[in-house]
N, C-alpha and C positions, 0 to 999 in steps of 0.2 A: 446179382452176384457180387459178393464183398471183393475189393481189390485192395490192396496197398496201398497208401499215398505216399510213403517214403521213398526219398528218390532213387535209383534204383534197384527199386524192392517191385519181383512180378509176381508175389504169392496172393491167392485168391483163395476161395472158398474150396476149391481143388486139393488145396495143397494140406489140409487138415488142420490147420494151426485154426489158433484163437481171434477172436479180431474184435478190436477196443476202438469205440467212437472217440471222435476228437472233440475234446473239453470247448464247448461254443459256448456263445451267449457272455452278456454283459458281466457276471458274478466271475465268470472264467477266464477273463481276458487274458493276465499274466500269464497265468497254466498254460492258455492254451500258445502264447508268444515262446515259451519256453520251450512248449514240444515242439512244435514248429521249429524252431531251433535245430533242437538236438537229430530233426530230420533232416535238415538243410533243406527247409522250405520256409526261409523267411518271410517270403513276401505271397503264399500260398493262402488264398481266399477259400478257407472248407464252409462246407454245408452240411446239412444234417446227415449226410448217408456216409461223410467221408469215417473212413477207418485205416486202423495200423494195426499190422499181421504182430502177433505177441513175439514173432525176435526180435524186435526193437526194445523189449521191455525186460531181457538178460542180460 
């Protein structure tokens, strides 16, 4: 079940919204330093499963 990783943020798969993987891998580094950011999870090691619920993205 998809959770939020913004900090936070407790919307999951429940809550009906959208949910957008986090930009991994070496091609994506910046992007994904960036989101990470704008979540306030600088220092925030994701994995393949991590996601953010799409109010983060209005």
């Amino acid at each position: 079940m998809p959770t939020c990783c913004a900090v936070g943020c407790s919307n999951n798969e429940k809550s009906g919204l959208k949910f957008v993987r986090l930009p991994v891998g070496k091609r994506n580094a910046n992007r994904l330093k960036q989101w990470l950011h704008n979540i306030g999870r600088d220092k925030y090691i994701p994995n393949e499963n991590s996601r953010l619920c799409e109010v983060h993205f209005t």
